[in-house]
Steps between C-alpha positions, in 0.01 A plus 500: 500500500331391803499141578290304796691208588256209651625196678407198690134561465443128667131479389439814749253720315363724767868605481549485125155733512639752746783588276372496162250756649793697635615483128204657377551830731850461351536341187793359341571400185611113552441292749766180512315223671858357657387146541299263802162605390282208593641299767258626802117490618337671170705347187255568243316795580823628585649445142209614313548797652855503416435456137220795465778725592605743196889526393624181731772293451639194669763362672488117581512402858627162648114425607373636133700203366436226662142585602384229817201300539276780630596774264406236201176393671427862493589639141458360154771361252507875328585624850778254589610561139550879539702480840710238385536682176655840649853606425737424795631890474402807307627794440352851519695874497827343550371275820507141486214322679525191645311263788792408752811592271597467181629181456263352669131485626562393833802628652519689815669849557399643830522830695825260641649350175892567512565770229754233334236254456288744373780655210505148422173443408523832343757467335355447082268746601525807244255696625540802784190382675376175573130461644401172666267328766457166634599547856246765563696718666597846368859616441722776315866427487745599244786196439759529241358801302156311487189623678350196637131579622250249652155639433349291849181272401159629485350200647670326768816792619704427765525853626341448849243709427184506333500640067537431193874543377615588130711746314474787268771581232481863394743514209743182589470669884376252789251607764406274732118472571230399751157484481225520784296167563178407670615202729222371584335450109840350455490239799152468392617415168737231599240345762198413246789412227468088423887549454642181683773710650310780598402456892894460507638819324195710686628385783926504449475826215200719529351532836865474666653709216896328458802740558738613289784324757267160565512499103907567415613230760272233315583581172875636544492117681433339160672737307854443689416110474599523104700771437866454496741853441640542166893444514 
């Protein structure tokens, strides 16, 4: 079974466009829409999009659930309804799907997370791979017997480089993905956007593209904040 794992789309849908035609030169037969959809310049054009695509299923992401001012301005009730109605995991060919891990939709595991921390959040985790997202950066580690792969975000990655990031599953296997992207239709995207925060994430995440180690030290910063070491 091959599997396209999607994630943190963030309203980006030049990107979303570049690999779903990639997809068509080398189809799959699922895509898993990993959560984070809306939250970016094109919320509604991207999701209609989203929802046109055959044999998808959904993961909820922190920003599917509690959908901001702008994202609601943008979509109908239906299309609130359907993010906020998306399963929090799912599970395909003996991988379990999730948006940051899976016992929860906003916790961070970096390239830097301690491999203790991460058993830990592991830990009820039955599966021998685990695919998440949310800090759009791509990893492949293998902690306590589980296969803990971050498929990188389609939208907004923090790879220091220009692409769309994602991963394919070929039979429960991981392979990491990247997709070519025309920079400037995707600055141009974000510069006629009416998206209040646009000017700003043009400016910090797509024209300055954020680094993998910029990234880690802010989030490994919060993460540390909260998590105390099992005794």
């Amino acid at each position: 079974m091959r599997i396209a794992a999607l994630y943190d789309v963030h309203g980006n849908l030049p990107a979303l466009e570049a690999v779903l035609a990639e997809l068509e030169r080398e189809p799959v037969d699922e895509v898993v829409f990993g959560g984070d959809l809306t939250w970016g310049p094109l919320p509604r054009e991207t999701l209609e999009l989203v929802r046109s695509v055959d044999n998808a299923s959904f993961v909820r992401g922190n920003a599917d659930r509690d959908p901001d001012d702008w994202e609601r301005s943008c979509l109908s009730e239906d299309d609130v309804a359907f993010l906020q109605a998306q399963p929090p995991t799912v599970e395909r060919d003996g991988v379990l799907y999730c948006h940051a891990t899976p016992r929860s939709d906003d916790e961070v595991v970096t390239p830097a997370t301690p491999d203790e921390r991460l058993r830990e959040i592991l830990s009820s985790v039955e599966q021998r791979v685990v695919v998440a997202g949310h800090t759009h950066m791509q990893q492949d580690r293998l902690v306590g017997g589980i296969r803990f792969v971050n498929a990188g975000s389609v939208g907004l990655p923090y790879e220091g480089e220009v692409g769309a990031f994602w991963a394919l599953l070929v039979d429960g296997e991981p392979h990491l993905r990247k997709t070519e992207l025309d920079h400037e239709r995707i600055v141009e995207v974000f510069r006629q956007s009416r998206w209040p925060r646009a000017s700003e994430i043009l400016r910090e995440r797509v024209i300055r593209t954020v680094t993998r180690e910029e990234a880690t030290e802010v989030l490994e910063g919060r993460a540390s904040a909260i998590f105390v070491a099992p005794e």
